[in-house]
N, CA, C and O atoms as a Tripos MOL2 file, in Angstrom:
@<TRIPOS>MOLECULE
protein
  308   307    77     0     0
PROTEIN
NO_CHARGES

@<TRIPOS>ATOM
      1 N           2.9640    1.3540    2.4090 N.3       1 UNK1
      2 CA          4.2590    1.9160    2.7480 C.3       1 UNK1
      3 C           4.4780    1.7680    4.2490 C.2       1 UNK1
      4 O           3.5900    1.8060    5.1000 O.2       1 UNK1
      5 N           5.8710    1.5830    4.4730 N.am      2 UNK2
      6 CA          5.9760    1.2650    6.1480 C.3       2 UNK2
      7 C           5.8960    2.5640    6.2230 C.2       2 UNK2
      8 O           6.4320    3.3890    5.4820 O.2       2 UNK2
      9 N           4.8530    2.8360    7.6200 N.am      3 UNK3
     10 CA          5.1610    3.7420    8.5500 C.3       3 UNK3
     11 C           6.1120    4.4470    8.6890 C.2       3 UNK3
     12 O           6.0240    5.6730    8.7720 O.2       3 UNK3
     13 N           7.3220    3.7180    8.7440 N.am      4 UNK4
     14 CA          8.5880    4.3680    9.7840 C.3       4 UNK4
     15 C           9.2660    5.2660    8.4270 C.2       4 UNK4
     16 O          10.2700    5.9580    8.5990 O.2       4 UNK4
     17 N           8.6450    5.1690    7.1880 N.am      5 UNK5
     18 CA          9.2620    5.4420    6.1900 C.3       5 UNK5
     19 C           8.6510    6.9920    5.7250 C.2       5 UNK5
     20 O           9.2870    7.8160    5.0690 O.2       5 UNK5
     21 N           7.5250    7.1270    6.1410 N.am      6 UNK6
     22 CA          6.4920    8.5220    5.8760 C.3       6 UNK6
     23 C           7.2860    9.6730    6.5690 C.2       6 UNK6
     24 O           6.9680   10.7600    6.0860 O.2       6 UNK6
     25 N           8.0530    9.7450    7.3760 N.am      7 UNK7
     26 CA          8.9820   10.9890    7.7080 C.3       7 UNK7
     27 C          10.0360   11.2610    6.4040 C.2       7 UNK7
     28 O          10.3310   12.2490    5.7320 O.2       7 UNK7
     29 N          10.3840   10.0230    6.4180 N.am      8 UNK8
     30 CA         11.5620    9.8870    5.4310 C.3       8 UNK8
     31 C          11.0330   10.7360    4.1070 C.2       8 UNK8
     32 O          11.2370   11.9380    3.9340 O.2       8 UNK8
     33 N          10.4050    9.9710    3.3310 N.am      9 UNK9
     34 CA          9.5800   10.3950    2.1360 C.3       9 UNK9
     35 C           9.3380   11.9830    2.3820 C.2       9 UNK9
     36 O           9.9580   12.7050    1.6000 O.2       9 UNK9
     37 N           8.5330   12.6330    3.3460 N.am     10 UNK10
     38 CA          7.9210   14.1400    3.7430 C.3      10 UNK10
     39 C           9.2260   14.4890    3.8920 C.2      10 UNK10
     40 O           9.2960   15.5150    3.2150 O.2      10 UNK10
     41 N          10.4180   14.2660    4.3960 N.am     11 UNK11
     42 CA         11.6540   14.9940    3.7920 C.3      11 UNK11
     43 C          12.3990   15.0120    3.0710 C.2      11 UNK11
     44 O          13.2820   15.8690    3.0330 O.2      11 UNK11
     45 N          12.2650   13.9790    2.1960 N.am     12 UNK12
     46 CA         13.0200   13.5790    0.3750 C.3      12 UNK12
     47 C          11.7460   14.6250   -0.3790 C.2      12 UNK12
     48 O          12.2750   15.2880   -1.2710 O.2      12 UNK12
     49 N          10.8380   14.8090   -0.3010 N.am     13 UNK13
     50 CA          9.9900   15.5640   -1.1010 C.3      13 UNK13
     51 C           9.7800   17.0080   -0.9640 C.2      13 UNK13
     52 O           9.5000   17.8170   -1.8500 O.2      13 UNK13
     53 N          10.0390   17.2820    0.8190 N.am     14 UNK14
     54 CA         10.2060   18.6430    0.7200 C.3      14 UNK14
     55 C          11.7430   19.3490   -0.2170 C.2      14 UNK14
     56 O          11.8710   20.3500   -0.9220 O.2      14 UNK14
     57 N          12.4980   18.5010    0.1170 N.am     15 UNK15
     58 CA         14.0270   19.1460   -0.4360 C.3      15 UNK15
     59 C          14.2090   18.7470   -1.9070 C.2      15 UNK15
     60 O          15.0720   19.2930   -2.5950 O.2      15 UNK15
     61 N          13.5860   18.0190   -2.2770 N.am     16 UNK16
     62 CA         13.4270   17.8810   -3.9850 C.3      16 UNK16
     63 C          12.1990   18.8400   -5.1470 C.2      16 UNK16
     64 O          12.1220   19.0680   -6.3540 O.2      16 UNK16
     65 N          11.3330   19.1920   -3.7960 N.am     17 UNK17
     66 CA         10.5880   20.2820   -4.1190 C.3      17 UNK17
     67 C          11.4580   21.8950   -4.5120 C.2      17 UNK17
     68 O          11.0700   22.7390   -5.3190 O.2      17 UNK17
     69 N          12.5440   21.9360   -3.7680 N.am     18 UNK18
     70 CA         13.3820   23.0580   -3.8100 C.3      18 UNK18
     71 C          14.7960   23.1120   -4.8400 C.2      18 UNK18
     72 O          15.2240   24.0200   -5.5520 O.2      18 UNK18
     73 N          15.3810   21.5060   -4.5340 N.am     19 UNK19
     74 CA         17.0650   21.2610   -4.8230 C.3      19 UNK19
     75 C          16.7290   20.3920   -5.8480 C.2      19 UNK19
     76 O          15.6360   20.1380   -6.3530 O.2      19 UNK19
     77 N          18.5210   19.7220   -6.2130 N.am     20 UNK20
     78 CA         17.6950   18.6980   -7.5840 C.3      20 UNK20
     79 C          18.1550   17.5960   -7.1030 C.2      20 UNK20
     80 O          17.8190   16.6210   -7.7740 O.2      20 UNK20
     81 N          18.9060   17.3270   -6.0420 N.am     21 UNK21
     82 CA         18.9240   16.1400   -5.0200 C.3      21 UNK21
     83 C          19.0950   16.0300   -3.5890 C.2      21 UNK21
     84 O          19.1420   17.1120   -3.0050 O.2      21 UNK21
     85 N          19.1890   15.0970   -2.9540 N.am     22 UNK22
     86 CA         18.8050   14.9660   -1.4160 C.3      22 UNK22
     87 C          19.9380   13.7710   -1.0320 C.2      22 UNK22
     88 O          19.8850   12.7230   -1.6760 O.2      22 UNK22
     89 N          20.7100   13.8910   -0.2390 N.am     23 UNK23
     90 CA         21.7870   12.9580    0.7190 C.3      23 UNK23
     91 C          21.2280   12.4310    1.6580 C.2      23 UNK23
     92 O          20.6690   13.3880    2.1930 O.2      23 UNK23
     93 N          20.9570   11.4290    2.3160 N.am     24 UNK24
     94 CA         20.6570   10.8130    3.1490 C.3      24 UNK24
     95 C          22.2200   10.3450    3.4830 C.2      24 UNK24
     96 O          22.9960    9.5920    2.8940 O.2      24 UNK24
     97 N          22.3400   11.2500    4.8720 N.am     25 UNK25
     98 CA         23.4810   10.2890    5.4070 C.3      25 UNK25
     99 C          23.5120   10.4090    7.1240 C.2      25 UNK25
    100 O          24.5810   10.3850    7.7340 O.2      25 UNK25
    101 N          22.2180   10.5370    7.7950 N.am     26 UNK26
    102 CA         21.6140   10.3450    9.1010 C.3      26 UNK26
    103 C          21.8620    9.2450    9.4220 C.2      26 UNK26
    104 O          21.2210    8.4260    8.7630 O.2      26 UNK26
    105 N          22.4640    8.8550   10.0960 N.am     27 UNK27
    106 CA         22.2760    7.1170   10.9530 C.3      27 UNK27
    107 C          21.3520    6.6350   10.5580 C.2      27 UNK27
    108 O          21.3280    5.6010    9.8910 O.2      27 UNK27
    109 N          20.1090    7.5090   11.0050 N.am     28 UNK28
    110 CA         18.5780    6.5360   11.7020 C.3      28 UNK28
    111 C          18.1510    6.6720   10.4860 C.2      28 UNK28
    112 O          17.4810    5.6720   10.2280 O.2      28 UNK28
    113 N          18.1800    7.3000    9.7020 N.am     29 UNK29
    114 CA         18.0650    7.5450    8.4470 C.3      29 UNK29
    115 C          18.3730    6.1180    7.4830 C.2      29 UNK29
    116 O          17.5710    5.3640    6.9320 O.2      29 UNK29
    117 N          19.7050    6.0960    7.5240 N.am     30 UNK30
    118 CA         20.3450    5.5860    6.5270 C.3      30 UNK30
    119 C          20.0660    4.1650    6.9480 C.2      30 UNK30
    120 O          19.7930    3.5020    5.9470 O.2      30 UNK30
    121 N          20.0260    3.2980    8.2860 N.am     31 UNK31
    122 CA         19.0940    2.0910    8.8870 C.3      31 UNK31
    123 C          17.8410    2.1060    8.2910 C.2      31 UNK31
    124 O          17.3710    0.9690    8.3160 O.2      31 UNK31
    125 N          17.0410    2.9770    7.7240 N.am     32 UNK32
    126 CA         15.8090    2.5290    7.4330 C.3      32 UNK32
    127 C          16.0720    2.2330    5.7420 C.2      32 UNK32
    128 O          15.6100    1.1410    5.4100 O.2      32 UNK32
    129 N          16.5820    2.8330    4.8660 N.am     33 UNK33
    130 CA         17.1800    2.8330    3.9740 C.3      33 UNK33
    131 C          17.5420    1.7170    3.3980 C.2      33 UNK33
    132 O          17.2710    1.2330    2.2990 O.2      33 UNK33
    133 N          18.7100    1.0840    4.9820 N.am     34 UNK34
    134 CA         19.4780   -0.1090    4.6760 C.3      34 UNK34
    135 C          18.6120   -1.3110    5.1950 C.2      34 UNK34
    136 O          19.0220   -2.4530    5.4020 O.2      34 UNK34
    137 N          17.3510   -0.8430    5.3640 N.am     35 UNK35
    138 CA         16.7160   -2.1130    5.5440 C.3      35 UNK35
    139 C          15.9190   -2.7990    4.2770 C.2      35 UNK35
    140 O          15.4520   -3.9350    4.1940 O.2      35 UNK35
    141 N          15.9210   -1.9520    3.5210 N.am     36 UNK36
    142 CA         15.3820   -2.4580    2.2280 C.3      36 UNK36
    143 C          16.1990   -2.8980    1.4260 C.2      36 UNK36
    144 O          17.1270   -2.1010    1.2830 O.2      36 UNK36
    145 N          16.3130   -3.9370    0.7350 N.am     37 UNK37
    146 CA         16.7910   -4.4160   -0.3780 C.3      37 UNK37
    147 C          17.1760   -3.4060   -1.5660 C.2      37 UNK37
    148 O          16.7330   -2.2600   -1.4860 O.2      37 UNK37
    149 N          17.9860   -3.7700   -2.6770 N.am     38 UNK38
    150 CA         18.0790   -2.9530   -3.7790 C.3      38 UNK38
    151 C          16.8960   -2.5720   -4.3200 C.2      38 UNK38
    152 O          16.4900   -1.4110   -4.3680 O.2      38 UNK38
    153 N          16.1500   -3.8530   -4.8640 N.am     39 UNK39
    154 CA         14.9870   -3.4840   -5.8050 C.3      39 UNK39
    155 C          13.9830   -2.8200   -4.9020 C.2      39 UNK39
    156 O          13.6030   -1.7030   -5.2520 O.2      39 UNK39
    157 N          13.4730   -3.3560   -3.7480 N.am     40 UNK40
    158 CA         12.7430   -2.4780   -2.6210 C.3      40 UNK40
    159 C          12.8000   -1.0620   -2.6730 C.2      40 UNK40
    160 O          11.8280   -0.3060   -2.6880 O.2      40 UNK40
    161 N          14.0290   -0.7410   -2.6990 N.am     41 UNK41
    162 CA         14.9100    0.6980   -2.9390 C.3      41 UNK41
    163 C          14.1920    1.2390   -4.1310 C.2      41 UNK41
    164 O          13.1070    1.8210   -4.1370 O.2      41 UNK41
    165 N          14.9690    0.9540   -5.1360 N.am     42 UNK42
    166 CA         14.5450    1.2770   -6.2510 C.3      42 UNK42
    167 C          13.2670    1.6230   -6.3790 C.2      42 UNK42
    168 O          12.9590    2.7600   -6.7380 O.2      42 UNK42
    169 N          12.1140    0.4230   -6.0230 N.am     43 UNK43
    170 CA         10.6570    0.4690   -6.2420 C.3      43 UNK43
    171 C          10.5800    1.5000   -5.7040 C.2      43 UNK43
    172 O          10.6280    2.5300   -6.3760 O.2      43 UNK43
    173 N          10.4150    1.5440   -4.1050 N.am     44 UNK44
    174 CA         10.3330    2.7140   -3.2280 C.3      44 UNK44
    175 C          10.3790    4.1300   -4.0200 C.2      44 UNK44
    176 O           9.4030    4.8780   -4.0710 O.2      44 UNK44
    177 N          11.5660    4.3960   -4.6030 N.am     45 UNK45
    178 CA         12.1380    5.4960   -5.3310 C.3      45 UNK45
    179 C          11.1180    5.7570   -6.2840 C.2      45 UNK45
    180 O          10.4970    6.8200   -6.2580 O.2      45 UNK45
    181 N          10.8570    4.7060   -7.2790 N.am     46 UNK46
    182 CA         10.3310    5.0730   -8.8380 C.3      46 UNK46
    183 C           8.5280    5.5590   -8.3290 C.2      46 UNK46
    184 O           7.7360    6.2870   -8.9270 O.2      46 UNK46
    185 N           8.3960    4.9380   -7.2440 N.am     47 UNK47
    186 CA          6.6530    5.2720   -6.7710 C.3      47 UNK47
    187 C           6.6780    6.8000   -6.5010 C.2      47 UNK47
    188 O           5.5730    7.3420   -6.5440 O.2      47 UNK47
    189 N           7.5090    7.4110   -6.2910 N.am     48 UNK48
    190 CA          7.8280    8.6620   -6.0960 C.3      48 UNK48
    191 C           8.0340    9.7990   -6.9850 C.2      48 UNK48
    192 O           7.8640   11.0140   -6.8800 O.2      48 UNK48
    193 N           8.4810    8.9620   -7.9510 N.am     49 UNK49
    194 CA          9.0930    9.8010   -9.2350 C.3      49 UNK49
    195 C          10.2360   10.2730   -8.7370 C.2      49 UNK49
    196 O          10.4330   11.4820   -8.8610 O.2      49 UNK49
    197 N          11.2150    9.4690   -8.0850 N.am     50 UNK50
    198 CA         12.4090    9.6640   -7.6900 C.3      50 UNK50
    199 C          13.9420    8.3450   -8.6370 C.2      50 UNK50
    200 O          13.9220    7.3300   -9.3330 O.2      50 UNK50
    201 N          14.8940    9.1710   -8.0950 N.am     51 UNK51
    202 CA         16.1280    8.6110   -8.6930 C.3      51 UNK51
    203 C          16.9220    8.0060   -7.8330 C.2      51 UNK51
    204 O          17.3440    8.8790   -7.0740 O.2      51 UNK51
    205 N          17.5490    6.4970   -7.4160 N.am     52 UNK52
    206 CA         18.3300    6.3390   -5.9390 C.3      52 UNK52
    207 C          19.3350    5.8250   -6.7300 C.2      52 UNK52
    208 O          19.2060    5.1580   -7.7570 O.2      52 UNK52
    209 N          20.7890    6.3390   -5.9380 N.am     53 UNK53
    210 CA         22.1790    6.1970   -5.9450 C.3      53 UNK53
    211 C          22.7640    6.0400   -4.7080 C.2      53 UNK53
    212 O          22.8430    6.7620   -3.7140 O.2      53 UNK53
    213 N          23.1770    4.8800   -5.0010 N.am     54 UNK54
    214 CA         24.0780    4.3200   -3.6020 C.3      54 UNK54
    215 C          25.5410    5.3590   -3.6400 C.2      54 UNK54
    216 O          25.9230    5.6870   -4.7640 O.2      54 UNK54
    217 N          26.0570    5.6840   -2.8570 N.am     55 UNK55
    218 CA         27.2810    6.8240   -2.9010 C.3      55 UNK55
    219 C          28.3530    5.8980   -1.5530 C.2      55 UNK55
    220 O          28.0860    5.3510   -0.4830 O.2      55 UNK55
    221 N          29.5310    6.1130   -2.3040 N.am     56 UNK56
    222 CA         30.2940    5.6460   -0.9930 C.3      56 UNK56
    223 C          29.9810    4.0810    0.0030 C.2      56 UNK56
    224 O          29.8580    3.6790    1.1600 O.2      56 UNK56
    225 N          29.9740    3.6920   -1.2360 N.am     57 UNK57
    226 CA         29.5490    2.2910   -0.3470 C.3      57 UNK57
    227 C          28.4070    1.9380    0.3300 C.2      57 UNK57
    228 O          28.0910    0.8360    0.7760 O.2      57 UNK57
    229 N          27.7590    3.0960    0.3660 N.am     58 UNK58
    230 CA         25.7890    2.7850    1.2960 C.3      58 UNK58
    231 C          26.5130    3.4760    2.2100 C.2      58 UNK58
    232 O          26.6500    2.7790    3.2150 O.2      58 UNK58
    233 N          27.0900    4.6350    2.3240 N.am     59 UNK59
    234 CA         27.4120    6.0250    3.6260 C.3      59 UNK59
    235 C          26.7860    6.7420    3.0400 C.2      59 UNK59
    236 O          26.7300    7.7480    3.7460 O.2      59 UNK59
    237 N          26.2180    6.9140    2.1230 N.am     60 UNK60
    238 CA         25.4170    8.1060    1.8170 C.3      60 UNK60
    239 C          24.3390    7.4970    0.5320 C.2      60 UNK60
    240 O          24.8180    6.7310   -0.3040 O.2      60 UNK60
    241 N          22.8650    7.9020    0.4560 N.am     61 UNK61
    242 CA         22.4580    7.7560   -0.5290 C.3      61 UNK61
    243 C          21.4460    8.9740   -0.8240 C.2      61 UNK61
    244 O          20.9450    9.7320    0.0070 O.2      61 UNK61
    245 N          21.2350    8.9650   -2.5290 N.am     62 UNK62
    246 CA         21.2680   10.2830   -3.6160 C.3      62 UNK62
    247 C          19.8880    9.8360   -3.7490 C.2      62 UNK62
    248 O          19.6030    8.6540   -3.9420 O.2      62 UNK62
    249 N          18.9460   10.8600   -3.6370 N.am     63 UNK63
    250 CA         17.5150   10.9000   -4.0860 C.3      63 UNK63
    251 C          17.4560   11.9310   -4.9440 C.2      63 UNK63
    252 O          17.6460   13.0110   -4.3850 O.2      63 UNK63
    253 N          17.3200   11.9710   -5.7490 N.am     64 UNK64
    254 CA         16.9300   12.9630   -6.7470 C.3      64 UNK64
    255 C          15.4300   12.6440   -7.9820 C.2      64 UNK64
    256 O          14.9230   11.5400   -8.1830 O.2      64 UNK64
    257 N          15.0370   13.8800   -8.5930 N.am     65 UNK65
    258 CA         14.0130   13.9040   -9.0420 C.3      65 UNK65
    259 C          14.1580   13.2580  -10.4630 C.2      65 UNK65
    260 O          15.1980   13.6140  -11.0150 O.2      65 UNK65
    261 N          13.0890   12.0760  -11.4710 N.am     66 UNK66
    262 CA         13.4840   11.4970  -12.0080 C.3      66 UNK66
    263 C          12.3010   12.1460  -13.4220 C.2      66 UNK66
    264 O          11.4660   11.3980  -13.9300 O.2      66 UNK66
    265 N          12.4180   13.1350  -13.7100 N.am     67 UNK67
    266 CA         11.2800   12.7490  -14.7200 C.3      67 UNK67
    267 C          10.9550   11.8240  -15.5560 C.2      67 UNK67
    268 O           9.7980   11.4050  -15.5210 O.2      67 UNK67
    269 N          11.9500   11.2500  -16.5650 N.am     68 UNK68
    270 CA         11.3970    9.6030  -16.8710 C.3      68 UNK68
    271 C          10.2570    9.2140  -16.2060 C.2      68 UNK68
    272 O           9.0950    9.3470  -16.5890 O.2      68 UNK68
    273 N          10.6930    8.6880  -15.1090 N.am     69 UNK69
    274 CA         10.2470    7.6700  -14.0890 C.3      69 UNK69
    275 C           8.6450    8.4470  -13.5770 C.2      69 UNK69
    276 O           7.6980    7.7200  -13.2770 O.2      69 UNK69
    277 N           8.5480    9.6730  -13.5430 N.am     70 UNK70
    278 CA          7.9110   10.6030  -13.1780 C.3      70 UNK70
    279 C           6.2990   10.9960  -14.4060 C.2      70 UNK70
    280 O           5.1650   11.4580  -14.2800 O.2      70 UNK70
    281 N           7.1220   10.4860  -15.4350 N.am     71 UNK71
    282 CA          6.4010   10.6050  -16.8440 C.3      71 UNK71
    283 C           5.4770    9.3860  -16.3400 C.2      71 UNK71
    284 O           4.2990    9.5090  -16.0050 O.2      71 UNK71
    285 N           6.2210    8.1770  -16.3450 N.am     72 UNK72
    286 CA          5.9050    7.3260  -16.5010 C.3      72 UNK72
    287 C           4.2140    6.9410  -15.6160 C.2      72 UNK72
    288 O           3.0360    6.6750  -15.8550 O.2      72 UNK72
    289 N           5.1780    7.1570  -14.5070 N.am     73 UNK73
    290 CA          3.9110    7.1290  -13.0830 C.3      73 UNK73
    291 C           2.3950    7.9830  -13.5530 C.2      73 UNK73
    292 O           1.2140    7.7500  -13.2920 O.2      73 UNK73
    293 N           3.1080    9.1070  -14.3970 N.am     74 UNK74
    294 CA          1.8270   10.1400  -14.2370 C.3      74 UNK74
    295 C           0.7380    9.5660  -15.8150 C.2      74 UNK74
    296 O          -0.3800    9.9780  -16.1240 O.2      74 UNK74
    297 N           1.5830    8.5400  -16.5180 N.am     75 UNK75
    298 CA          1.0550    7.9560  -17.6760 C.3      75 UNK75
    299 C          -0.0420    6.6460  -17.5080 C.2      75 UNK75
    300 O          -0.9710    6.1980  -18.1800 O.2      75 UNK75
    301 N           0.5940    6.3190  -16.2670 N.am     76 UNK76
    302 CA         -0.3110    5.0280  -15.6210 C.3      76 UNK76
    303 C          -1.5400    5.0510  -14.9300 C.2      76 UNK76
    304 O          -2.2640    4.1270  -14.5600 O.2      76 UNK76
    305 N          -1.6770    6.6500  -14.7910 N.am     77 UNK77
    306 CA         -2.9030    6.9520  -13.7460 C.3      77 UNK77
    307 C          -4.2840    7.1370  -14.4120 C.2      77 UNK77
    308 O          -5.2760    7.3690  -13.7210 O.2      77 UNK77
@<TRIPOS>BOND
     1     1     2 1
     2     2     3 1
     3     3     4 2
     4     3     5 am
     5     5     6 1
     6     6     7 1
     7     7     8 2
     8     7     9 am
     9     9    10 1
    10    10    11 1
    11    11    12 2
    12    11    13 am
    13    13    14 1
    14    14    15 1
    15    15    16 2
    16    15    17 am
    17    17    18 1
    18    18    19 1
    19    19    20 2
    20    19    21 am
    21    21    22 1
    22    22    23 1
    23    23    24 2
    24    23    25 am
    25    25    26 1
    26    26    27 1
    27    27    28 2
    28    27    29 am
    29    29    30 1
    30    30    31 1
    31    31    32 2
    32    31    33 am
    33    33    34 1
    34    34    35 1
    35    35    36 2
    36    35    37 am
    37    37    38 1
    38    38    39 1
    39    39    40 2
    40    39    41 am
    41    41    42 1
    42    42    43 1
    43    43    44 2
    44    43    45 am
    45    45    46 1
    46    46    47 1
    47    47    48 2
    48    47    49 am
    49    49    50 1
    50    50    51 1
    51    51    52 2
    52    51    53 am
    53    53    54 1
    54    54    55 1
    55    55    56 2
    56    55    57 am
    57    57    58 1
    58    58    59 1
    59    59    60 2
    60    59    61 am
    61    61    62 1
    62    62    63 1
    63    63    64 2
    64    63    65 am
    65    65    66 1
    66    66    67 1
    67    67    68 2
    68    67    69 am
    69    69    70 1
    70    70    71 1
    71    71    72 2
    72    71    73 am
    73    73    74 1
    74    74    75 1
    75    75    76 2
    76    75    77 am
    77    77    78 1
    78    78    79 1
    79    79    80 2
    80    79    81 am
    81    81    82 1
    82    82    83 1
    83    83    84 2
    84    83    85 am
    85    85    86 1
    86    86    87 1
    87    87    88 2
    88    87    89 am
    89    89    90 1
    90    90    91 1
    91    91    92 2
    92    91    93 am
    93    93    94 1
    94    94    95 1
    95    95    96 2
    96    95    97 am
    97    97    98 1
    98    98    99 1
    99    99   100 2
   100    99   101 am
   101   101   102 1
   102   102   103 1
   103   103   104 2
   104   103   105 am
   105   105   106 1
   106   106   107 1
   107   107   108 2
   108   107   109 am
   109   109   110 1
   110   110   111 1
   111   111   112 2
   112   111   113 am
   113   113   114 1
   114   114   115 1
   115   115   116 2
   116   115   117 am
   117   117   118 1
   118   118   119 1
   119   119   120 2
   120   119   121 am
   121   121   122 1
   122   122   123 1
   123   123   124 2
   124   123   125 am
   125   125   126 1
   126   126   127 1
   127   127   128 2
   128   127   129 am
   129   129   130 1
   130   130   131 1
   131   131   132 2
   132   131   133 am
   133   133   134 1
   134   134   135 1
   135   135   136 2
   136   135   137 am
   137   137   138 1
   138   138   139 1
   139   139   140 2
   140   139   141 am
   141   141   142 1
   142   142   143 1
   143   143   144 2
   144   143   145 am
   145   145   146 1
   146   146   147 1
   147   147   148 2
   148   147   149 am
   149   149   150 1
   150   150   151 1
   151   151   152 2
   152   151   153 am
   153   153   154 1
   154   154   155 1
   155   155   156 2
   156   155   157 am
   157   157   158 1
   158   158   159 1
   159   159   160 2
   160   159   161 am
   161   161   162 1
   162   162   163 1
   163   163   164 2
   164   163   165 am
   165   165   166 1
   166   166   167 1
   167   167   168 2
   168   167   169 am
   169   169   170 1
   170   170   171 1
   171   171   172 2
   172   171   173 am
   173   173   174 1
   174   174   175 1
   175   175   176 2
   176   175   177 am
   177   177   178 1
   178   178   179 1
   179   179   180 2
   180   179   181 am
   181   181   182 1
   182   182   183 1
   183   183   184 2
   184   183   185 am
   185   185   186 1
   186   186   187 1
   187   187   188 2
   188   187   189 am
   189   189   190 1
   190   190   191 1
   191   191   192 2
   192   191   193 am
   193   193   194 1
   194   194   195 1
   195   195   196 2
   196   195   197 am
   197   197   198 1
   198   198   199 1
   199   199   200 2
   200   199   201 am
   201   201   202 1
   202   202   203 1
   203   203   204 2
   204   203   205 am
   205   205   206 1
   206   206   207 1
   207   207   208 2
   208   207   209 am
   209   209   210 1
   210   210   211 1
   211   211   212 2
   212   211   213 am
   213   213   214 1
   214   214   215 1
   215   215   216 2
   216   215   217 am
   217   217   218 1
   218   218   219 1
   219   219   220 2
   220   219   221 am
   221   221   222 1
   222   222   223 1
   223   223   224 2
   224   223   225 am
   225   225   226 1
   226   226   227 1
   227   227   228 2
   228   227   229 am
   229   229   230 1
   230   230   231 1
   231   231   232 2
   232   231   233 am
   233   233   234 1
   234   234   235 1
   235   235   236 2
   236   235   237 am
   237   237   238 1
   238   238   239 1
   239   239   240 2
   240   239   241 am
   241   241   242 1
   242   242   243 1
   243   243   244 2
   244   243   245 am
   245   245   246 1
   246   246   247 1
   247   247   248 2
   248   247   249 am
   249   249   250 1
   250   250   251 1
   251   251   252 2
   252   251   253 am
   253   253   254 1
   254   254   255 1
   255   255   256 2
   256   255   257 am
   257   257   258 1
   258   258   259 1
   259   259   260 2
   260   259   261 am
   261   261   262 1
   262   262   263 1
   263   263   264 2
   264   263   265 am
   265   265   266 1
   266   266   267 1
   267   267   268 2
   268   267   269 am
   269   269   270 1
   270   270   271 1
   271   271   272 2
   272   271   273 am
   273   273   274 1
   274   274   275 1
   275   275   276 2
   276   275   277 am
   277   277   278 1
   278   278   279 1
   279   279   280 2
   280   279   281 am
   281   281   282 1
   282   282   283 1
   283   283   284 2
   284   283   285 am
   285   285   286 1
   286   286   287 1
   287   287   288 2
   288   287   289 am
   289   289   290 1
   290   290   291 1
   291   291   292 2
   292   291   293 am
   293   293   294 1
   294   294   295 1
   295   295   296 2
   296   295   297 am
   297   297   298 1
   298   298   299 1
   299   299   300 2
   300   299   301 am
   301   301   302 1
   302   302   303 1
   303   303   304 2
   304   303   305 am
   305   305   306 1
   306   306   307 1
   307   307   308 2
@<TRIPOS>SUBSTRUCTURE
     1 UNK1         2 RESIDUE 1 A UNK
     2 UNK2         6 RESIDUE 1 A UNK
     3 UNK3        10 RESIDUE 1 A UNK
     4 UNK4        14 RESIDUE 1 A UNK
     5 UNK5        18 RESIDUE 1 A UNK
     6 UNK6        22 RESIDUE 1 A UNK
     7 UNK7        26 RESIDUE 1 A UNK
     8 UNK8        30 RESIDUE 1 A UNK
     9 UNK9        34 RESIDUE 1 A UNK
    10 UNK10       38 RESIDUE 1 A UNK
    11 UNK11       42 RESIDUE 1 A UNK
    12 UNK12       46 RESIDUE 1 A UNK
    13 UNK13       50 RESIDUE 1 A UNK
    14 UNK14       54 RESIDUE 1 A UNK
    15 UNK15       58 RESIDUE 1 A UNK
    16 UNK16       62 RESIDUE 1 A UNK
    17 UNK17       66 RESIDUE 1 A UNK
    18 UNK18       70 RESIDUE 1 A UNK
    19 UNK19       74 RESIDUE 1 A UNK
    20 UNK20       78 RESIDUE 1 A UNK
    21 UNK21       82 RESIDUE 1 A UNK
    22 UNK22       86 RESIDUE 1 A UNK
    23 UNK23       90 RESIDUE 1 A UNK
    24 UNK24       94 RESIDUE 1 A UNK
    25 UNK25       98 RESIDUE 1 A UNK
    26 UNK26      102 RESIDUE 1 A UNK
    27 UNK27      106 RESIDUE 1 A UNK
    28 UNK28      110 RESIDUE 1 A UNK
    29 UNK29      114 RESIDUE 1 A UNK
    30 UNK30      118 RESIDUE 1 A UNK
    31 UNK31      122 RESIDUE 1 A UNK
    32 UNK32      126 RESIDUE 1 A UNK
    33 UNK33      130 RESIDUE 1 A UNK
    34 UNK34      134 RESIDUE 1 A UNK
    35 UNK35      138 RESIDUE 1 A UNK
    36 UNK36      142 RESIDUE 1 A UNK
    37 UNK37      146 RESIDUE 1 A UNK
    38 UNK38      150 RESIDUE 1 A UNK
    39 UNK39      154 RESIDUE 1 A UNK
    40 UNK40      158 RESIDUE 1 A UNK
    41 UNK41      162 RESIDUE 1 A UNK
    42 UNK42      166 RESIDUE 1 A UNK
    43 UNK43      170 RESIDUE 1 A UNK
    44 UNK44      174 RESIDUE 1 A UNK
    45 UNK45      178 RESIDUE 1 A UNK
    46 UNK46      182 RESIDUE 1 A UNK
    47 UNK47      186 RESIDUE 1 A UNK
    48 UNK48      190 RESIDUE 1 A UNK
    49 UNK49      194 RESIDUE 1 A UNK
    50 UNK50      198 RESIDUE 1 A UNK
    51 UNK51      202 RESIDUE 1 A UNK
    52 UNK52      206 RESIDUE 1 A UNK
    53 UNK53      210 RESIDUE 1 A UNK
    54 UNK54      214 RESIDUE 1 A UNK
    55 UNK55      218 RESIDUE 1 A UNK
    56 UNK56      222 RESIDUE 1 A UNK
    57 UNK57      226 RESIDUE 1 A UNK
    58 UNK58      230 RESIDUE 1 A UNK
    59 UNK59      234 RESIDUE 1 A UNK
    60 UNK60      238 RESIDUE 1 A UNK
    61 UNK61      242 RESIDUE 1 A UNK
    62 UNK62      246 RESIDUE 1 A UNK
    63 UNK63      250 RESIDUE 1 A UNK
    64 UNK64      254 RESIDUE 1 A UNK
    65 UNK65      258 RESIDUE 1 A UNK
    66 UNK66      262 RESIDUE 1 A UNK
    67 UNK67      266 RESIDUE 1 A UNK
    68 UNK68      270 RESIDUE 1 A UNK
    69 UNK69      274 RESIDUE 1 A UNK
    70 UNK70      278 RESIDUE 1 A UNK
    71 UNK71      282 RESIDUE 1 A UNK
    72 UNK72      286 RESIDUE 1 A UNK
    73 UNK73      290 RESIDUE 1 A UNK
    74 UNK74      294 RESIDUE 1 A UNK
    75 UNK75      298 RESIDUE 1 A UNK
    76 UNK76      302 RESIDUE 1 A UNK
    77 UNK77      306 RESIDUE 1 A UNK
């Protein structure tokens, strides 16, 4: 995982620990975000047991908690 991305993640996980989704719509934020590709994205997301939604054109994007995806991960281990 990039580096620059481990803040990111430690605050998509604290607020999904609490809420049932998370906005990313920080600048510096949303540049690291937009540096990944769709599927990058996605992957990124599903390693997490997370859900990503592009909102508003890529001005905002939706992390939320995916159990599916979450099942899945915890089925592979």
């Amino acid at each position: 995982m990039n580096e620059q991305l481990r803040p990111l993640v430690e605050k998509i996980s604290a607020r999904l620990a609490v809420k049932p989704e998370i906005f990313i719509i920080h600048p510096a934020e949303l540049r690291l975000v937009h540096s990944m590709t769709d599927a990058q994205l996605r992957e990124f997301a599903a390693e997490h047991g997370w859900g990503v939604v592009r909102r508003l054109g890529g001005r905002q994007i939706e992390f939320y908690n995916d159990a599916g995806v979450r099942l899945a991960n915890e089925s592979e281990i």
